[in-house]
N, C-alpha and C positions, 0 to 999 in steps of 0.2 A: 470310213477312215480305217485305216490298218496301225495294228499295234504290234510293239512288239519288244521284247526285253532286249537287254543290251549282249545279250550272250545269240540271241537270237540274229541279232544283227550283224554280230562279228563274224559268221559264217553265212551268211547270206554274200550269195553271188557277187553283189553288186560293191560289198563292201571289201570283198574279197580282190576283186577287180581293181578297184581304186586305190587299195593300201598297196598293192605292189606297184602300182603307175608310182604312185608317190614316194616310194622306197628308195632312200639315196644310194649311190652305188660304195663299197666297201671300199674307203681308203686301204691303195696299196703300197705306199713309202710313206714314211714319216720322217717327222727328223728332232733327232737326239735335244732334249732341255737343254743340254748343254751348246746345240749348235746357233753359231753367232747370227747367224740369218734369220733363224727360228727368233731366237734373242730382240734385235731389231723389229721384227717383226711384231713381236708382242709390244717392247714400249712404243710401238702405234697405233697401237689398238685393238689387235688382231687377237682371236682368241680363237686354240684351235679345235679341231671338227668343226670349223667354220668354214665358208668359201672368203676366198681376198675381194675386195671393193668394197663399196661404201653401204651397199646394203646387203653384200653377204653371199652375193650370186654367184662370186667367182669360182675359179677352180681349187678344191676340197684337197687335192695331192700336192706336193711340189713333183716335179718336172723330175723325171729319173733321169739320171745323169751318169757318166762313165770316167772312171778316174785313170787320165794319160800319164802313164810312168816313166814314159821315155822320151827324151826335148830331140829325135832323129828329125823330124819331122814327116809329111805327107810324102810316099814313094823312095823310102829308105830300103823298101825290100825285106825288112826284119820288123815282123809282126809279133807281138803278143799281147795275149789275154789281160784284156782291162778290166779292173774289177769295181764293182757296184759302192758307190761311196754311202746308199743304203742299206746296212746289213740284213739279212733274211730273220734276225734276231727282231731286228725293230719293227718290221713286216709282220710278224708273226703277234707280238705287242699289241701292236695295232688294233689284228684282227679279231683277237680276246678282248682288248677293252671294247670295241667295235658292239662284239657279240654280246656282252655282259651289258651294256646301256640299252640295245633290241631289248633284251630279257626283261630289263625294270621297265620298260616304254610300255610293250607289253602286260608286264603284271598291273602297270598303274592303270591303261586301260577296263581290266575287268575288275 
């Protein structure tokens, strides 16, 4: 039989190997408490760094979207820049709380 302590194991290849397969990938939008969808979305159950459906497996981001300023419509000739109805503010949020739960996952393991 092989022993071995638990600080032991956390650097061991095999363990090393398996916690990054299992590594969820870092939400890159989020969306404001304040947004209505987010909103709805909660009084149904949804609770977030969660994925959507019934057991949880869905997709972890909303969908990045692009905000249309102008009603010219398709081949009007006059293009401009649409801007991200995610700001880089709430992305950046994210990826601090994101990093700061790793860190306690982490500590709680050793």
């Amino acid at each position: 039989t092989v022993t071995s302590t638990a600080a032991e194991h956390n650097v061991s290849i095999a363990h090393v190997f398996n916690a990054q397969a299992e590594a969820e990938p870092l939400v890159q939008y989020s969306l404001d408490s304040s947004n209505p969808g987010r909103r709805l979305l909660e009084q149904q159950g949804w609770v977030a760094h969660t994925g959507l459906g019934k057991d949880g497996s869905g997709i972890l981001a909303p969908i990045a979207t692009r905000f249309k300023a102008d009603r010219r419509g398709i081949g009007s000739g006059i293009a401009s820049a649409k801007r991200r109805t995610h700001t880089s503010e709430t992305i950046e949020e994210v990826k601090e709380k994101e990093a700061e739960l790793r860190r306690e996952e982490k500590e709680a393991e050793l």
